[in-house]
C-alpha positions in Angstrom: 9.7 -20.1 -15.3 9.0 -16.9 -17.5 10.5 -13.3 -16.4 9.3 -11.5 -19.8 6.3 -9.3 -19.3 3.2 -10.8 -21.5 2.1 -7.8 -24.8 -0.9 -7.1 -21.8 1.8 -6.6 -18.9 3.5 -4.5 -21.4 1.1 -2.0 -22.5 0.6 -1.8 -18.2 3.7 -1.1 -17.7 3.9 1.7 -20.8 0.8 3.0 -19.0 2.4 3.4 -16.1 5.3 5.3 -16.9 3.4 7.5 -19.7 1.5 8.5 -16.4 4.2 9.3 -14.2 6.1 11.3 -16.2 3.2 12.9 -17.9 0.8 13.5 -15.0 3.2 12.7 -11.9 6.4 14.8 -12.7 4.3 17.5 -13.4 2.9 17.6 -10.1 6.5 17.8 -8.4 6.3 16.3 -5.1 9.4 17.5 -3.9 7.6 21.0 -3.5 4.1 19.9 -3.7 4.9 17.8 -0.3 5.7 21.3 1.2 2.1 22.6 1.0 0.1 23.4 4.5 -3.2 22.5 3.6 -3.3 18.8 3.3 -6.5 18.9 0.9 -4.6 21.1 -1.6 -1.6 18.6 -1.3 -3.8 16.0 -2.3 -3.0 15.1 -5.3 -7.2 14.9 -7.0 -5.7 15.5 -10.4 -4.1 12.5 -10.8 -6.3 10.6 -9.6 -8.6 11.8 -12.0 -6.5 11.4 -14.4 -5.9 7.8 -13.0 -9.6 7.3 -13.3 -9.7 8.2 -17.3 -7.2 5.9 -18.6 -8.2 2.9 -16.1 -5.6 2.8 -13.5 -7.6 3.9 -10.3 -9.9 0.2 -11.6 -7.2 -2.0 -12.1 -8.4 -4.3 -9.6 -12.0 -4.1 -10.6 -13.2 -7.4 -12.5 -14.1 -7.4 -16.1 -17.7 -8.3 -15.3 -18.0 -5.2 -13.1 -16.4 -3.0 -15.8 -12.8 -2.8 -14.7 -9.4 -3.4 -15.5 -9.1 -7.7 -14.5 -5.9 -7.1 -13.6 -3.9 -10.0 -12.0 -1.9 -8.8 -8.8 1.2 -9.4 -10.5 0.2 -6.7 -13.1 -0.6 -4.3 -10.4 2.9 -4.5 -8.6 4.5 -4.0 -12.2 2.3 -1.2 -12.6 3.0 0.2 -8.3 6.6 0.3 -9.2 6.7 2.6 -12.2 4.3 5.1 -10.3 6.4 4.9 -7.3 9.6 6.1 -9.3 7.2 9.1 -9.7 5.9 9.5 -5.8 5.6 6.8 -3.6 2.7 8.8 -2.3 0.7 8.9 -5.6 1.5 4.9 -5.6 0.2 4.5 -2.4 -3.2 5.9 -3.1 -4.0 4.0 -6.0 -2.4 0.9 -4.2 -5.5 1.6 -1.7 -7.6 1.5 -4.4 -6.5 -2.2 -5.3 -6.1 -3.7 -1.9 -9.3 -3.1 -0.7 -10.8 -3.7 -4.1 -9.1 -7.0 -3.2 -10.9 -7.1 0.3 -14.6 -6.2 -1.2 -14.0 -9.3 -3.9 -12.8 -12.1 -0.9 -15.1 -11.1 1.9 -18.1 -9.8 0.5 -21.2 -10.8 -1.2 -22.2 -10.6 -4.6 -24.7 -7.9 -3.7 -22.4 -6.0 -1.8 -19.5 -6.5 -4.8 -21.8 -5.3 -7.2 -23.2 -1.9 -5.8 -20.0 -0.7 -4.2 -18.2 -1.4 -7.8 -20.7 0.3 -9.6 -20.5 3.3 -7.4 -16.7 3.5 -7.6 -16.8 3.4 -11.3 -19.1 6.0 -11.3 -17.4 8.7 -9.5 -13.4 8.9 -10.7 -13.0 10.7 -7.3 -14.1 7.1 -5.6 -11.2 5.9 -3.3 -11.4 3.3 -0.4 -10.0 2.9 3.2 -9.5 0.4 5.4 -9.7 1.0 9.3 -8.1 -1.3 11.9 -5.1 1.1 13.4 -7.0 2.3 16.7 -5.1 4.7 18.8 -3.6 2.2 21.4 -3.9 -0.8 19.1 -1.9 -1.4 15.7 -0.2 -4.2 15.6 -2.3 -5.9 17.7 -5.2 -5.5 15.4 -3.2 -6.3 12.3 -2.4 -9.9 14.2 -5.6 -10.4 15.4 -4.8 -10.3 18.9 -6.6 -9.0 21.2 -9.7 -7.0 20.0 -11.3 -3.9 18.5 -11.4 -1.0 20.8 -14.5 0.0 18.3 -17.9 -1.4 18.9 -20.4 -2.6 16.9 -23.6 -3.1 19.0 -26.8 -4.4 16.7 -30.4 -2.2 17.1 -33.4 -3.4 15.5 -31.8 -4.0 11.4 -28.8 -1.5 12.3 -25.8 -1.8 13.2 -24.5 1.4 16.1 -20.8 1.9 15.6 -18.6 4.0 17.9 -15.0 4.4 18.2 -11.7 5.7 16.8 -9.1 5.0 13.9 -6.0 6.2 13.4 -3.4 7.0 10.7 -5.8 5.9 8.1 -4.8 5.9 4.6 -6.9 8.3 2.2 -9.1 8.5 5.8 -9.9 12.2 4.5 -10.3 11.9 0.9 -12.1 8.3 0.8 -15.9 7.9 -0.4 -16.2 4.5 1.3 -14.5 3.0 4.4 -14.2 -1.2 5.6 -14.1 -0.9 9.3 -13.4 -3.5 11.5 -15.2 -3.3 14.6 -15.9 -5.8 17.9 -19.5 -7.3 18.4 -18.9 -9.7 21.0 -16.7 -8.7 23.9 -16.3 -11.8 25.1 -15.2 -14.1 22.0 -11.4 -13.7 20.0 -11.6 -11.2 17.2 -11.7 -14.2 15.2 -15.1 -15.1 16.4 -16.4 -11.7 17.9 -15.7 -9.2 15.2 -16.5 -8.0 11.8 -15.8 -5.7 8.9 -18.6 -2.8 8.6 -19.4 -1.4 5.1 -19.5 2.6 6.2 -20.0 5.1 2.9 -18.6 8.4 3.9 -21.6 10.6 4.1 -23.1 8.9 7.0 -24.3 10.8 10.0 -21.6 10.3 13.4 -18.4 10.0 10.8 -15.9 12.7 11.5 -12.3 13.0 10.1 -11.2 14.7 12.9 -7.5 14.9 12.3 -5.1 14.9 9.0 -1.7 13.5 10.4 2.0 15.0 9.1 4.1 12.3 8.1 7.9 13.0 7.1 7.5 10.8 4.1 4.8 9.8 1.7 3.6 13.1 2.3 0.5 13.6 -0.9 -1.4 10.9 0.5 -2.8 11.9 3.6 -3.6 9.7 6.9 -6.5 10.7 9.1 -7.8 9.6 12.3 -11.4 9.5 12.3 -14.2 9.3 14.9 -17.6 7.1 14.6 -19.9 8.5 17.0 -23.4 7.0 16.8 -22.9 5.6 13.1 -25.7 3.5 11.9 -25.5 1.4 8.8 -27.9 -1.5 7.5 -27.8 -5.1 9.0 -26.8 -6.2 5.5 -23.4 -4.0 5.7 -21.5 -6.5 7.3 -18.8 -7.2 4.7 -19.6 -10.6 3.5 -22.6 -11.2 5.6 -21.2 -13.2 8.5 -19.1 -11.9 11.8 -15.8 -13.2 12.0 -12.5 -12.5 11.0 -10.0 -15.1 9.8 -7.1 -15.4 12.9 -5.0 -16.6 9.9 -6.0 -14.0 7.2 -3.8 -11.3 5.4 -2.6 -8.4 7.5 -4.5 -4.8 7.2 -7.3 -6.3 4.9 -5.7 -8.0 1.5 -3.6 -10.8 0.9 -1.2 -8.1 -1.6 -1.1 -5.9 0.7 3.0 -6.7 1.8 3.8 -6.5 -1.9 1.6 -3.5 -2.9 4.3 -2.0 -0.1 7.5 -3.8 -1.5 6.3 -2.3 -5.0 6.2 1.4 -4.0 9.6 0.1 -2.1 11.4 -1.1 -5.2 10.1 2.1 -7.5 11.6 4.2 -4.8 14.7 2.4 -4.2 14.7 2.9 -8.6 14.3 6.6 -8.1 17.2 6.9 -5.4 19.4 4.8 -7.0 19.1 6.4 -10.5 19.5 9.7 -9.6 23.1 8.9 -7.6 24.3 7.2 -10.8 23.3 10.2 -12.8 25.0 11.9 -10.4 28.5 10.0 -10.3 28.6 10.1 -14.0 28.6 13.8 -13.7 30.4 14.6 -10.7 34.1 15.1 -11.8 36.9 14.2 -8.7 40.6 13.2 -9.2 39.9 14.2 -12.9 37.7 12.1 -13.4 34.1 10.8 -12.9 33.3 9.2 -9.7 31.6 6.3 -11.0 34.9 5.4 -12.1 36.4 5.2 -8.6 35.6 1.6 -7.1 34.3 2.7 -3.8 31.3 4.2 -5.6 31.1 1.8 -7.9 30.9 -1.1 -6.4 28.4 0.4 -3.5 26.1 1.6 -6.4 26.2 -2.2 -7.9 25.9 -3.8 -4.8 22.7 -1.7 -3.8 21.6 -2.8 -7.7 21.6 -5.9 -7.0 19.8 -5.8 -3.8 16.7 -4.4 -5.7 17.1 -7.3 -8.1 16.6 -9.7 -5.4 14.0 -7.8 -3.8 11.9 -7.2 -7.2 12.3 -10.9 -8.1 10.8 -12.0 -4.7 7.9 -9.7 -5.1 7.4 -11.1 -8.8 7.8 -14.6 -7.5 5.2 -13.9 -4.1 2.8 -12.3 -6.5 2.4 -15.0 -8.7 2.2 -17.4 -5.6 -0.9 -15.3 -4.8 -2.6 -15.0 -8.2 -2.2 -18.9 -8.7 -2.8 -19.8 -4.7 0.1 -21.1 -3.1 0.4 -22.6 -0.2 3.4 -20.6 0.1 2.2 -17.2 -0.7 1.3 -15.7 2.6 4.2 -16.1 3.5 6.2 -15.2 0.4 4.2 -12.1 0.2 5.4 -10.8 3.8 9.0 -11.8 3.4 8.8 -9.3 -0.2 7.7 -6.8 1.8 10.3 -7.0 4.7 13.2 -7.8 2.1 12.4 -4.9 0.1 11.7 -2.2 2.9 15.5 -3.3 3.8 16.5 -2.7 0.4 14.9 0.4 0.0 16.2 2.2 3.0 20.1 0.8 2.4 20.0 2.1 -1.4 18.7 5.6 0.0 21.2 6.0 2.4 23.9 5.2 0.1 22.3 7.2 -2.8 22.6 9.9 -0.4 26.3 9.2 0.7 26.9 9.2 -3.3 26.4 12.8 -3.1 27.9 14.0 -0.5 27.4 17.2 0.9 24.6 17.7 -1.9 22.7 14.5 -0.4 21.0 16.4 2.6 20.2 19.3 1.3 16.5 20.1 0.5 16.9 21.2 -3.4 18.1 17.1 -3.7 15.6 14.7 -4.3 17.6 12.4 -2.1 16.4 13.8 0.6 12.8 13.1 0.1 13.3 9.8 -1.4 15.1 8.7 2.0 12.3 10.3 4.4 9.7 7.9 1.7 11.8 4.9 2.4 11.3 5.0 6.4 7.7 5.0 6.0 7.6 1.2 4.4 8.8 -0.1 7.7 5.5 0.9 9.1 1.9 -0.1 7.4 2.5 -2.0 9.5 5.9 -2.8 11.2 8.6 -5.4 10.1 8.1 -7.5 13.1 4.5 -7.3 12.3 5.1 -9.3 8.9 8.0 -11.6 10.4 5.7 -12.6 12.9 3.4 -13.8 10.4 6.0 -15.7 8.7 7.4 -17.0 11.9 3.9 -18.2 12.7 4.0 -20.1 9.9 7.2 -21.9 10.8 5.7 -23.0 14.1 3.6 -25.0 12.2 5.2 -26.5 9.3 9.1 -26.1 9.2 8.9 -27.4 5.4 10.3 -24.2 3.2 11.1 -26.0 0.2 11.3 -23.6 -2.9 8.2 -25.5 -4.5 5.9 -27.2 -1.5 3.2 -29.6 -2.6 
C-alpha cells in the first residue's frame, strides 16, 4: 500500500495551498464571517478564481472538459482549502458532490447539458435539497417520505414544497431536489430527484440562515410553489431512490466532511503550537512543559488516524469496495471527533487568549461543531450499523 502522493496529486495539492493562501487568506474570514449581508459575505471571488485555475471542475470528467479528478484527489485538495476556511471548502465541496450525484444517477443527456452549462458560467455552483423543515434525518435515511410533492401534468412535472438549511441554496444556478410522487409507496419506490435550474418560475429563496460556524457559505431555506420542469428532468430518468444509497446525494459526501474536518483540525492545531513555542512561562517556552506537550501530540496523532481513514475510505470508493460505504461514514464520524477535541484543546493551549474574538481559535472551534451536523453523527453510525445487521464480517480486506 502506497501513502506518497502521485507528480498529479502533487501539483493538486500545490494548487491548493497556492489558492488558500493566495486567494483565501486574503479574504480573512475571521472578519469577513462578521459581515450582515450574507450575499456580500459570499465569498464570489474565490470562486471565480476557483473557476480559472480548475478547482470549482474538479469533479467534472475529462470528456466533459473538466478536471477527472479521482475522489481521493479531491479530499487531498478539501483539506488544504479547509486550513484556509472551512466555509470556502465547503462550497467547492458542493460543487464535487453533486457533480458526483449528476454522473451516478443521470443520463448521458442530462450529464452532458448540465456540465456544459456549469463550465460555462464560473459562477455555476450546485445544491442538493432533501433537509425539509420537520424532516432531516429522516430523509437522509430514507425513512419515511418527502414532505415535497411532485405531481405529473401533461409532460411536466408540478413541484411544491419546502427545503431547509440548503447549502449554497442562495447562490446556486442549479438545484437536485428530491421530491415524493407516490404517497403511497416507500421513498425507495415513490420518489425521485428533480433537475430544477434556478431561474424557474415558483422558486423562492426565502430565507438565508445564521450559522455560528462555516459562516461564508450560506444555507437557505427555499420554497417551490407551482414549479414546473420537463418530464425528462427526472435525474436519471426513472423514480426511485436507492433505500441503500449514499446519505445527502454522493457516495463522498462523509469524507468531503471529514476533509474540511481534518484541514480545520490542521489550522487549530497549528496555530496552538505556534503559540506554545512563543508563549514564555516558568522561563521558558510552554511547549516545553509536558502537559502541553503531550496534549498537543496526542491531538496530532488523532488527526493522523483520522486523515488515514479518510485516504484509506476514499480509495475504497474510487476502486469500489464493498467496504466503502461504510468506511466513508466511519471517516467522517472519526474525524468530526477529532476535529472538535483538537479545537477545544487548541483553545485550552491558550488560555485566556483562546476565547477571545481577535484569536482564530475561536472561529476555528464554532467551524468544528458544524461537522457534527450535515447530517448528524447518529445519522452516519446508523448507516454503518445497518450494515452490521447484515453482514457482521469487518475484516480489514473483505472479498
Amino acid at each position: 500500500m502506497e501513502f506518497t502522493p502521485t507528480d498529479r496529486q502533487r501539483r493538486l495539492i500545490d494548487l491548493a495551498r497556492s489558492f488558500r493562501e493566495n486567494v483565501i487568506v486574503p479574504l480573512s474570514p475571521h472578519e469577513r464571517e462578521w459581515e450582515k449581508d450574507p450575499d456580500r459575505r459570499f465569498p464570489w471571488e474565490a470562486v471565480v478564481e476557483g473557476s480559472k485555475n480548475g478547482l470549482r471542475i474538479l469533479a467534472v470528467p475529462e470528456r466533459f472538459g473538466g478536471g477527472g479528478t479521482t475522489i481521493l484527489d479531491r479530499v487531498l485538495v478539501l483539506e488544504e482549502l479547509a486550513v484556509g476556511d472551512a466555509g470556502v471548502a465547503s462550497i467547492f465541496d458542493q460543487a464535487y458532490k453533486f457533480t458526483e450525484a449528476i454522473l451516478e444517477q443521470g443520463t448521458e443527456e442530462q450529464q452532458r447539458w448540465i456540465f456544459e452549462a456549469f463550465l460555462a458560467d464560473e459562477r455555476f455552483l450546485l445544491a442538493g435539497t432533501f433537509t425539509e423543515p420537520d424532516r432531516g434525518t429522516d430523509n437522509s435515511l430514507r425513512y419515511g417520505r418527502f414532505a415535497t410533492r411532485a405531481d405529473l401534468e401533461g409532460d411536466e412535472w408540478v413541484l411544491n414544497g419546502q427545503k431547509r438549511y440548503i447549502s449554497c441554496g442562495g447562490e446556486a444556478s442549479l438545484y437536485l431536489v428530491g421530491a415524493t410522487v407516490d404517497p403511497d409507496k416507500s421513498m425507495a419506490e415513490g420518489s425521485a430527484m428533480f433537475i430544477v435550474p434556478r431561474d424557474t418560475p415558483g422558486l423562492t429563496i426565502e430565507k438565508q440562515w445564521e450559522k455560528v460556524g462555516f459562516r461564508l457559505m450560506n444555507n437557505a431555506s427555499i420554497a417551490f410553489t407551482g414549479v414546473r420542469v420537463p418530464r425528462e428532468n427526472v435525474l436519471g430518468g426513472e423514480i426511485g431512490i436507492s433505500p441503500d444509497g449514499p446519505i445527502h446525494g454522493s457516495p463522498s459526501t462523509p469524507i468531503g466532511i471529514a476533509a474540511q474536518a481534518i484541514g480545520t483540525a490542521r489550522a487549530a492545531l497549528q496555530a496552538a503550537i505556534q503559540h506554545a513555542h512563543e508563549r514564555i512561562q516558568t522561563g521558558r517556552p510552554i511547549i516545553e512543559h509536558q502537559a502541553i506537550g503531550f496534549a498537543l501530540v496526542d491531538h496530532l496523532g488523532r488527526i493522523e488516524a483520522a486523515r488515514a481513514l479518510m485516504w484509506r475510505a476514499a480509495h475504497a470508493l474510487d476502486t469500489n469496495r464493498p467496504d466503502a460505504v461504510r468506511l466513508a461514514a466511519m471517516a467522517k464520524v472519526v474525524a468530526a471527533e477529532a476535529c472538535s477535541d483538537a479545537c477545544r484543546q487548541s483553545m485550552e493551549v491558550l488560555g485566556g487568549a483562546g476565547v477571545m474574538m481577535e484569536s482564530p481559535l475561536q472561529k476555528y472551534a464554532r467551524d468544528s461543531l458544524t461537522f457534527f451536523h450535515p447530517p448528524t453523527q447518529e445519522a452516519f453510525k446508523a448507516a454503518v450499523q445497518r450494515g452490521l445487521l447484515q453482514d457482521m464480517d469487518i475484516q480489514p480486506f473483505p472479498a
